[in-house]
C-alpha positions in Angstrom: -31.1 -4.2 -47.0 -30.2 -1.7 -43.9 -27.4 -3.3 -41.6 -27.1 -1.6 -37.6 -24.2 -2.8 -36.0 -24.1 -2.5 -32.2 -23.2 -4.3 -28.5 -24.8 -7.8 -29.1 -23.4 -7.8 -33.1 -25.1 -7.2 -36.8 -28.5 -7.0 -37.4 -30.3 -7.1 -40.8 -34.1 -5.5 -41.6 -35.1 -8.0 -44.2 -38.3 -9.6 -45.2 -39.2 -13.1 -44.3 -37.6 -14.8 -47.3 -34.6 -12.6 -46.5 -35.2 -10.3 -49.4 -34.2 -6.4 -49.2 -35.9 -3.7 -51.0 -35.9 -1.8 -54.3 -34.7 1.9 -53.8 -38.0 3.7 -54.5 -39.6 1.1 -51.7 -36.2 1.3 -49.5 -36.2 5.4 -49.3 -40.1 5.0 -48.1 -38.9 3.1 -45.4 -35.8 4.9 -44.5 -38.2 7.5 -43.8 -41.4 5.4 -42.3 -43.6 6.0 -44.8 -43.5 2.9 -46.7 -46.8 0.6 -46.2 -44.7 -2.4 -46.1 -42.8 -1.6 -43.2 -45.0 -4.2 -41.6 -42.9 -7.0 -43.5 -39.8 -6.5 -42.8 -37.9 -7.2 -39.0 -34.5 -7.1 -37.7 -32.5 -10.2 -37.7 -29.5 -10.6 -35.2 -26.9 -12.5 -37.8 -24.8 -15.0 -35.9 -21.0 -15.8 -36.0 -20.7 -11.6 -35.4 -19.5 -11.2 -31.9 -20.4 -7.5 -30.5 -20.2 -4.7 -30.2 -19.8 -3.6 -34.0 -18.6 -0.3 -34.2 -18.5 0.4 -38.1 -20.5 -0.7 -41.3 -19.1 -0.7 -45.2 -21.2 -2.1 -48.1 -19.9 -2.2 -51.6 -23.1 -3.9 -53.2 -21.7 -7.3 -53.3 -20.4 -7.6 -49.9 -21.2 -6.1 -45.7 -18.3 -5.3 -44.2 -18.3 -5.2 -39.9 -16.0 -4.1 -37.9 -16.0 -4.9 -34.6 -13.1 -4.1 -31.5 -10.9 -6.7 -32.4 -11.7 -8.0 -35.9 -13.1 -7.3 -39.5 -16.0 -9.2 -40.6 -17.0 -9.4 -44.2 -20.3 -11.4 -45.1 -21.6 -11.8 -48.8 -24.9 -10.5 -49.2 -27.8 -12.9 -50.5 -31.2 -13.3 -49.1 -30.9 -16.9 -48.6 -28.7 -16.1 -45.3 -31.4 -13.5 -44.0 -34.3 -15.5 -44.3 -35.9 -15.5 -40.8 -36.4 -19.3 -40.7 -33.5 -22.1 -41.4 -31.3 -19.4 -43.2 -28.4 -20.3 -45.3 -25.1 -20.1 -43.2 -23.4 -16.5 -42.9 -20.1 -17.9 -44.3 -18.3 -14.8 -42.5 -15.0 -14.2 -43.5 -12.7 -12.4 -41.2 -10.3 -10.7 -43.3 -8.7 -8.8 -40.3 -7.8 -10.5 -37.0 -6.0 -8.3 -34.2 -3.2 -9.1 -32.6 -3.1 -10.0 -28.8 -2.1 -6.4 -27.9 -4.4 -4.5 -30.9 -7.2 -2.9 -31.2 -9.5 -1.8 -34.4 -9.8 1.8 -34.3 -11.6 2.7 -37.7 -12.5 1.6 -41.2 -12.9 3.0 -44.8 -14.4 1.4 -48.0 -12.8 3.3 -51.2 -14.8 3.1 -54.5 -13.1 2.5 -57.3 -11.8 5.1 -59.8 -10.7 4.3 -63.5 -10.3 0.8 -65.2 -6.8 0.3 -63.5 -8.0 1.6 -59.6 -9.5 -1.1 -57.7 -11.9 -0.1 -54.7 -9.8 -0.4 -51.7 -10.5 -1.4 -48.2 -8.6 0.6 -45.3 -8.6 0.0 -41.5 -6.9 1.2 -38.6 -5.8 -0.3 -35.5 -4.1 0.9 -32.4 -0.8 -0.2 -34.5 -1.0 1.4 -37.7 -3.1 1.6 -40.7 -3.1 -1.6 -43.5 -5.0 -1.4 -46.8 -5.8 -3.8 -49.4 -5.3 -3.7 -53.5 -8.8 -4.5 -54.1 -11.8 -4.5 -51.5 -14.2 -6.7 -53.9 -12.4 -9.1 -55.2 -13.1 -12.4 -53.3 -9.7 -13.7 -54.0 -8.2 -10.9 -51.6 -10.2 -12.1 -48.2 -6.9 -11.9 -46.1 -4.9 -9.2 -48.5 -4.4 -6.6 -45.6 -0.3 -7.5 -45.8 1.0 -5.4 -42.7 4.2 -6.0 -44.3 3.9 -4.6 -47.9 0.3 -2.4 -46.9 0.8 -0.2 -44.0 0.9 3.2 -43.4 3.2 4.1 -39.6 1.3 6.5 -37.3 3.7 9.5 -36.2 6.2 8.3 -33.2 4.1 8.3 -29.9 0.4 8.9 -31.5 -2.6 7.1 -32.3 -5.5 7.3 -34.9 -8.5 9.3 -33.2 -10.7 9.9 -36.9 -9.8 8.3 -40.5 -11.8 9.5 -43.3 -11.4 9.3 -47.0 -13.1 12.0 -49.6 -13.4 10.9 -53.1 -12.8 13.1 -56.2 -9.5 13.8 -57.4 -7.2 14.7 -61.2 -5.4 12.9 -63.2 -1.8 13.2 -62.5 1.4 12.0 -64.7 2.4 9.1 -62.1 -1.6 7.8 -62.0 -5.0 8.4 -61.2 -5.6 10.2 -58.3 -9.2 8.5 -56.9 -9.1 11.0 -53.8 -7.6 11.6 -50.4 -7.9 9.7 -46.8 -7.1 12.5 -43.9 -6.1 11.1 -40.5 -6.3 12.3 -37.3 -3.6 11.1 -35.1 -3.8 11.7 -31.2 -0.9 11.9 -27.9 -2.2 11.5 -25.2 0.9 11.9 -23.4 1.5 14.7 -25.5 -1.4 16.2 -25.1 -1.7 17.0 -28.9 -3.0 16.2 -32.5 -2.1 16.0 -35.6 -4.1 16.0 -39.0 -2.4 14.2 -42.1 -3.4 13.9 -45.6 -2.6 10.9 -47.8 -3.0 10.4 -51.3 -4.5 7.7 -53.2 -4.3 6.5 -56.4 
């Protein structure tokens, strides 16, 4: 499937029956070349309010961010059909607080047998992250409490960005590093950290 996120919410190019592509098929059409672009159409899902500002798939799962909110919707073709689909069933594994505001989000892939893929997101508050992005048990895991990384006194997160690759280190696996960009406006400044994961 291709997901666009945008002002009225998430959109879907699917066929019909709600089915997606095979790669060889999906590059064709990626490009326009395929001769079956003529079967597939964009689908407005419901339950996503706009605008949607960022997009993470893992294979199992879509993941939509929107200004105040994070969205994730299991991916079957049953809920992209374009007649009498199957309900979304969103889960919204992130809801803002009155005063907050999502800022950005990163999907991490998982590294060796003990690193789960992790899901991180930033708000105008701080930055959470969960232990495990595709395990369905962890819908609500982003615990500001025991999960959260404090922007520098006075500043804000303008980019967030995670590179993968990494070495193997005597406290763990390293699986890569997320580099933040945090901005003053007061200040007039910014500043570019560098956190590890493993």
């Amino acid at each position: 499937w291709l997901f666009a996120g945008g002002e009225k919410g998430l959109a879907v190019l699917a066929k019909t029956d709600g089915t997606g592509w095979s790669g060889a098929v999906g590059a064709g059409l990626v490009n326009k070349t395929s001769p079956d672009l003529s079967i597939f159409s964009f689908k407005l899902l419901p339950d996503i309010p706009g605008p949607v500002y960022a997009l993470h798939a893992d294979g199992t799962n879509v993941y939509a961010m929107t200004d105040k909110a994070l969205y994730k919707i299991a991916m079957t073709a049953g809920k992209f059909k374009s007649t009498t689909p199957d309900a979304l069933a969103a889960t919204k594994i992130y809801d803002c607080a009155v005063d907050e505001y999502m800022l950005a989000m990163e999907g991490v892939a998982g590294g060796p047998a003990a690193i789960k893929a992790r899901g991180f997101i930033a708000t105008t508050k701080a930055i959470y992250y969960n232990t495990d992005w595709n395990a369905a048990t962890q819908n609500s895991d982003f615990s500001p409490a025991a999960r959260t990384v404090t922007p520098p006194a006075g500043m804000f997160v303008q980019i967030m960005k995670f590179l993968q690759g990494g070495k193997a280190v005597t406290t763990g696996n390293v699986v890569g590093n997320l580099y933040v960009t945090y901005g003053s406006i007061t200040a007039n400044s910014s500043k570019v950290y560098r956190y590890q994961v493993k």
